[in-house]
C-alpha positions as CSV (number, residue, x, y, z in Angstrom):
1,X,-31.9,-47.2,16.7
2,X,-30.2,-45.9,20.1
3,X,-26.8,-46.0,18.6
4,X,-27.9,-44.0,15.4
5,X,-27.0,-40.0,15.5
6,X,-30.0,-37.9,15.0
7,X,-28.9,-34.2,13.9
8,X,-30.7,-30.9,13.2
9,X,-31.9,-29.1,9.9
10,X,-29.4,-26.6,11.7
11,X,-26.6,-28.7,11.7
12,X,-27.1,-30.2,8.3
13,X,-26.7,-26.3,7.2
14,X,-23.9,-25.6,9.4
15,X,-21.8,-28.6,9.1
16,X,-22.5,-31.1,6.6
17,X,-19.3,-32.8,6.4
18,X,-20.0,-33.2,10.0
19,X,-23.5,-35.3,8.9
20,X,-22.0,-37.1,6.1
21,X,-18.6,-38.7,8.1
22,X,-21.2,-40.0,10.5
23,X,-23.5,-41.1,7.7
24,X,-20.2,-42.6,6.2
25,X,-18.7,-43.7,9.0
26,X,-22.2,-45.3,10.5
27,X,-24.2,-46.3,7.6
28,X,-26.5,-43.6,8.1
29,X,-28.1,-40.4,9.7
30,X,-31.4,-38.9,10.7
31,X,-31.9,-35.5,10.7
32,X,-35.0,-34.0,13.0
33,X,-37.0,-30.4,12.3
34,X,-38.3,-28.7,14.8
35,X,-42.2,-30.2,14.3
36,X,-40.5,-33.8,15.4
37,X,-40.6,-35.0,11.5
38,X,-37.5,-37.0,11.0
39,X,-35.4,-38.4,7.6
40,X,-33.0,-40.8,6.8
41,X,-29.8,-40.0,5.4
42,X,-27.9,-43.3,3.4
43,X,-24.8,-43.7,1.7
44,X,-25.3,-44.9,-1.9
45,X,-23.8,-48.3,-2.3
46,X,-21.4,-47.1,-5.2
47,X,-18.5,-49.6,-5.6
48,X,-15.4,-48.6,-5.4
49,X,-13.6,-48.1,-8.7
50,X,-9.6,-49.1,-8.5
51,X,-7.8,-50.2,-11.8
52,X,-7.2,-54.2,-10.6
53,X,-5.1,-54.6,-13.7
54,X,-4.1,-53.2,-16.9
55,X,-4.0,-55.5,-20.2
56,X,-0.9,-56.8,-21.7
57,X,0.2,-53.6,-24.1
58,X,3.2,-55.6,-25.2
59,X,1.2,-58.2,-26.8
60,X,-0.8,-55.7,-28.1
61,X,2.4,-54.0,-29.8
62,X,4.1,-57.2,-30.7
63,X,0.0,-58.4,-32.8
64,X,1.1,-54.7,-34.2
65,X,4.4,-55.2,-35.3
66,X,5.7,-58.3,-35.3
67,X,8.8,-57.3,-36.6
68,X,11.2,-54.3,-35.9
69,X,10.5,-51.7,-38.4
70,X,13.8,-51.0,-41.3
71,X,15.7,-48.0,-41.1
72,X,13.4,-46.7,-44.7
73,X,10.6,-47.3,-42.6
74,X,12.3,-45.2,-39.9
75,X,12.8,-42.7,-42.0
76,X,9.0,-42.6,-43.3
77,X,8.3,-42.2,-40.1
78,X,10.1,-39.7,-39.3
79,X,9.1,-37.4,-41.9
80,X,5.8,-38.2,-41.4
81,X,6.1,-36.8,-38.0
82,X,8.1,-33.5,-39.1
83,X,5.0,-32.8,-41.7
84,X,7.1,-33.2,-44.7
């Protein structure tokens, strides 16, 4: 509990980045008022959410179409496309 950083209500108001990088950085805070009550600030334990992979959308297009659309189709398409 010696190594934990205890802060104001003054500093919480004047610099809370300040409080939340050490809360961040040590796992958490304690902030003192002037009567000598004292709170706990923690992190939430939110895991991190990075993209690991992505699925396979050329599987996904070749399920779709299996075969190469004809040059009517093409056209379809197209015009389907221009509104016509």
């Amino acid at each position: 509990m010696s190594d934990m950083k205890i802060f104001t209500v003054r500093e919480l108001d004047r610099n809370p980045s300040v409080v939340l990088d050490t809360c961040d950085r040590d796992g958490e805070a304690r902030i003192r008022r002037r009567d000598g009550r004292s709170y706990r600030l923690l992190p939430d334990a939110e895991p991190k959410r990075c993209i690991t992979s992505l699925p396979d959308f050329a599987a996904r297009r070749r399920k779709l179409f299996p075969r190469a659309l004809t040059a009517q189709q093409v056209k379809l398409v197209d015009r389907a496309l221009r509104g016509e």
